[in-house]
N, C-alpha and C positions, 0 to 999 in steps of 0.2 A: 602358420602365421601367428604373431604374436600379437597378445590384447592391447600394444600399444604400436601403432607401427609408426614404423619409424624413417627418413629419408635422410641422407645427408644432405643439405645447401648450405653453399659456403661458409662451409669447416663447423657447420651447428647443427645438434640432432631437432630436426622439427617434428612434431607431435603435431598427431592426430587426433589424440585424444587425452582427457582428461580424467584424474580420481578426484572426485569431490569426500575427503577424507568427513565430515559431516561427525557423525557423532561416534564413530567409527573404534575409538579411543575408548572406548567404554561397552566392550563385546557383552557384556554378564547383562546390559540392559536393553539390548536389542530389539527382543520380544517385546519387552513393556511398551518401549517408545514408538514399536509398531503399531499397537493395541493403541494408546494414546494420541499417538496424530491422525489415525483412523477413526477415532468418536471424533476427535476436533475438525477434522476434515469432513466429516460426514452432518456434522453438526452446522457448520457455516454453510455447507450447501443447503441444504434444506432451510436454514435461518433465514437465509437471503434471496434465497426462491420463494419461498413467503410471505416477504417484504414486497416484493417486488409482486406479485399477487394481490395483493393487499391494497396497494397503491393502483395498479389495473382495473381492482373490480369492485371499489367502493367509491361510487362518487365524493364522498366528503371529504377523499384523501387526495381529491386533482384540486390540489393547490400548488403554488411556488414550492415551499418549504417540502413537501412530499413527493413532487415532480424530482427532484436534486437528490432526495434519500432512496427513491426509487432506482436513479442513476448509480448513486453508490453502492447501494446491494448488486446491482447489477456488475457495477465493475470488482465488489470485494469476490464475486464468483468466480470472475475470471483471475482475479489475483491469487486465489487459495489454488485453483487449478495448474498456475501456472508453477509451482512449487512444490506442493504435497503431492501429488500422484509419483514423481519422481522422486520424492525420497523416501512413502511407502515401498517401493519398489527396489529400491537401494536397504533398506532396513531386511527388509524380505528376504532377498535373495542372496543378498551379501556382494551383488555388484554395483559397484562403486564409481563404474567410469561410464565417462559421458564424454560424445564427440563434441571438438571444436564447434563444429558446425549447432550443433543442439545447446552447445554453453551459450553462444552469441544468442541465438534465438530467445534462450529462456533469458539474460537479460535482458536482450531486446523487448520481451513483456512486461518484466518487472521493473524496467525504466519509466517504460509508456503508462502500465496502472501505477505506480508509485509516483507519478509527476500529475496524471490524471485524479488521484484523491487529494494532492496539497490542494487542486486549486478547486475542485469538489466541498470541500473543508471550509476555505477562504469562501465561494459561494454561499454555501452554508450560513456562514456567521454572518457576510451581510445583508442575507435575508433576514435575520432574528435582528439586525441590527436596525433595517428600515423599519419592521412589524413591531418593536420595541419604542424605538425612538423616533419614528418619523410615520405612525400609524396613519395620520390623514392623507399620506404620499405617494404608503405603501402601496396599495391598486393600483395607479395611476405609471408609478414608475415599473413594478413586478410585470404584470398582464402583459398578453403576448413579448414579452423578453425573455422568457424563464427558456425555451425554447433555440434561442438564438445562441443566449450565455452558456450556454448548456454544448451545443454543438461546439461553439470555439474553444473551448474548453478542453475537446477532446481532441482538437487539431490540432491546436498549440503541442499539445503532450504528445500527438503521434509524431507532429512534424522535429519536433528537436528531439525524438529518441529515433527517430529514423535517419536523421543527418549521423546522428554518435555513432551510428552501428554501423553504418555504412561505410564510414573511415575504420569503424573494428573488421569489417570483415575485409579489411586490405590486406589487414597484417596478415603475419605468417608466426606462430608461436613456437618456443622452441622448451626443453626443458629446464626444470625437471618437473614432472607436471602435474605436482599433486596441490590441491586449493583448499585448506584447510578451512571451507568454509561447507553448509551443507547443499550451498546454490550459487549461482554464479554471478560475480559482482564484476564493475567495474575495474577496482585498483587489483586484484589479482589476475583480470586477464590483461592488464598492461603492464606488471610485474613480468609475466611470460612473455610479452611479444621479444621477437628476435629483433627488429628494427625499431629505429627515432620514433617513437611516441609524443613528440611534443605537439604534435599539431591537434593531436586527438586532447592529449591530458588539458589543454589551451582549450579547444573546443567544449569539453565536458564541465570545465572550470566555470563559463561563461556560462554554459546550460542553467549549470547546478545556481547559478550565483541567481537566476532570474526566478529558476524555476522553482525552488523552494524557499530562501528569504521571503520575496516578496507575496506568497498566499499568508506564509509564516504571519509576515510583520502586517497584511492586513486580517488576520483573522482575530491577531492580538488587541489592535485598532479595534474592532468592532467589539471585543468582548470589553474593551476598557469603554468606551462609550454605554455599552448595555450597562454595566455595574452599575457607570454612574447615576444612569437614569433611572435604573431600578431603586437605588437608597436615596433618592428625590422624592420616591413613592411616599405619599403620607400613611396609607392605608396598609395595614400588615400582610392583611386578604391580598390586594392589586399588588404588592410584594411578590408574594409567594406565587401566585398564577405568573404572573412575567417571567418570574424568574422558572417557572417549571417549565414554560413553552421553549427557552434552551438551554436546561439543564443539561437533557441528554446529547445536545451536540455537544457540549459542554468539554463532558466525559471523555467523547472518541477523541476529539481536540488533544487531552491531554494525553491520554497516554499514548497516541498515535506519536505526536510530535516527541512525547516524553522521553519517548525508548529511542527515537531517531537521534536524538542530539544526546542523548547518554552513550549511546554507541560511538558519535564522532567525538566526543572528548576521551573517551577511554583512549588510552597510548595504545598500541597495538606491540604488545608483548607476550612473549612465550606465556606469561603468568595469567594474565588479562586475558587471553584468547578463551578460553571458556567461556568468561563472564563475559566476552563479545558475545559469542553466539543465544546465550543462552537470551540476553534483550534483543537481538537477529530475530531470536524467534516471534519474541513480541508484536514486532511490526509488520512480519511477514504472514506469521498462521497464526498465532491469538487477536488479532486485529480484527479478520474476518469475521471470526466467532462471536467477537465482543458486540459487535456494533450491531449486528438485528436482537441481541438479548439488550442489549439498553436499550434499545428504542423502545420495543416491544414490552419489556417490564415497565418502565417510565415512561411510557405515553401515552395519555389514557384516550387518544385516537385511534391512533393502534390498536390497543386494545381492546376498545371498542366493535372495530370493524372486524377483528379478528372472532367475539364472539357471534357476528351475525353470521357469518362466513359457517360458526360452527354448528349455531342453531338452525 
C-alpha cells in the first residue's frame, strides 16, 4: 500500500492524505529548525503554565485584567500544541504527510484558539480601557462579569469553527495534495476540495468578517481612547504608571495582529511564499512564546508574585 491512497470517484483521484511541504525546501536546515522550534516550543509551555500558576496562587493576581491573561496563557498552551508537536515530528523524521482527517482537526483548533484570542485581545483592551478612562465604573461594571464574558467568549469561537468544519468535513479532496504551508489552513484545503465550495468559502467569509474585524476595530477603539486620556494626564509620574498598566498588552496587540494582516496583504506568489511563512510563524509559534515574557518582564505584578512564589 502506498503512503497516499488513493480511490477513483468520478473520473478524480481522492486523497487521503496530505504532504504539508513546511520548510521542507531547505533539507541543509533541518536539524537547526528542529533544535529551534523545540526551545520555543518548550519555552511557551512552561511560560504560560506559569502564568497561568501565578494568576491561581497569588491573591493579588484575581483581578479582571489577570483573570483574561490567565485565560490567554491558558489558551496560547493549547495553541502552541496544536501546531509545534507536528511539525517537530515532521522536521525529525522527515515525514511530511498528514491525514485529511488530522488536517481538518488541526484547523479545527487553530480556527477555535485563533478566533478565541482576537476576542481575548478586544477583552483585554477594554479592561485597561474602563481602568484608564472610566476608573470610578470600573468595579461596578468589571465584578462578577469577568466570568460570564469570558465563557462567551469561548462559545462564540467554538461555536463558528465548529459550523466551518463541519461543512469541511463534507467534502471529499482530491489531488494533488501537497499544501505548501507547515499547517493546515483554510484556503488550501478548499483549493483541494473536489466539489462546489461556495457555501463553505460564503460561510468562512461571514465568520472571518465578524470574527476578526470587529475585536480588531474594538481593540483599536479602546487603545485610541486610552492614548487620549493618558496625554490629558498633567503629571509625567500618572503618565507613565497608566500608561505601564497596558503597555504590555500593548505589545501582544501589535504584533499579534501585525504579522496577521501582513500575511493577508502579501499576494500569494511563488516569490512571496517564503516570506508568507516565515510571518505564519509569527502568529502561530512566536506568539506563544512572546506574550508570558512580556508580561512577565514588564509587569511588575507579575513579577512580583513570581518572586514570592520563589522565596
Amino acid at each position: 500500500m502506498t503512503l497516499i491512497q488513493k480511490a477513483e470517484v468520478d473520473n478524480q483521484t481522492v486523497i487521503t492524505k496530505f504532504i504539508l511541504l513546511g520548510f521542507g525546501d531547505h533539507p541543509q536546515l533541518q536539524t537547526l529548525l528542529f533544535l529551534l522550534f523545540l526551545v520555543i516550543y518548550i519555552a511557551s509551555m512552561a511560560g504560560n503554565i506559569l502564568i497561568i500558576a501565578l494568576v491561581v496562587a497569588d491573591q493579588h493576581l484575581h483581578t479582571p485584567m489577570y483573570f483574561f491573561l490567565g485565560n490567554l496563557s491558558c489558551m496560547e498552551t493549547w495553541y502552541s500544541s496544536t501546531i509545534l508537536p507536528r511539525m517537530l515530528a515532521s522536521l525529525l523524521t522527515g515525514d511530511r504527510y498528514i491525514s485529511v482527517c488530522g488536517c481538518v482537526m488541526q484547523f479545527y483548533c487553530f480556527g477555535f484558539l485563533a478566533c478565541t484570542e482576537c476576542y481575548l485581545l478586544a477583552a483585554m483592551s477594554c479592561d485597561r480601557y474602563l481602568a484608564i478612562c472610566k476608573p470610578l465604573h470600573y468595579a461596578a461594571l468589571m465584578n462578577g462579569r469577568t466570568w460570564v464574558l469570558a465563557a462567551g467568549l469561548w462559545l462564540w469561537a467554538f461555536v463558528a469553527s465548529t459550523i466551518t468544519v463541519y461543512l469541511m468535513s463534507q467534502l471529499t479532496f482530491c489531488g494533488p495534495s501537497e499544501i505548501d504551508l507547515f499547517f493546515c489552513d483554510l484556503n488550501p484545503l478548499i483549493k483541494h476540495s473536489c466539489h462546489d465550495t461556495n457555501l463553505i468559502t460564503l460561510l468562512s467569509f461571514i465568520v472571518t468578517s465578524i470574527g476578526v474585524p470587529f475585536p480588531f476595530l474594538l481593540t483599536v477603539a479602546s487603545y485610541s481612547f486610552i492614548i487620549t486620556t493618558i496625554l490629558r494626564i498633567p503629571s509625567t509620574t500618572r503618565k507613565k504608571k497608566a500608561f505601564s498598566t497596558c503597555s504590555s498588552h500593548l505589545m501582544v496587540v501589535t504584533i499579534f495582529y501585525g504579522t496577521i494582516i501582513t500575511v493577508c496583504i502579501l499576494p500569494d506568489t511563488d516569490t512571496l511564499r517564503d516570506l508568507n511563512k516565515v510571518f505564519s510563524v509569527f502568529y502561530t509559534v512566536l506568539t506563544p512564546l512572546v506574550n508570558p515574557l512580556i508580561y512577565s518582564l514588564r509587569n511588575k505584578e507579575v513579577k512580583l508574585a513570581l518572586r514570592k512564589i520563589i522565596h
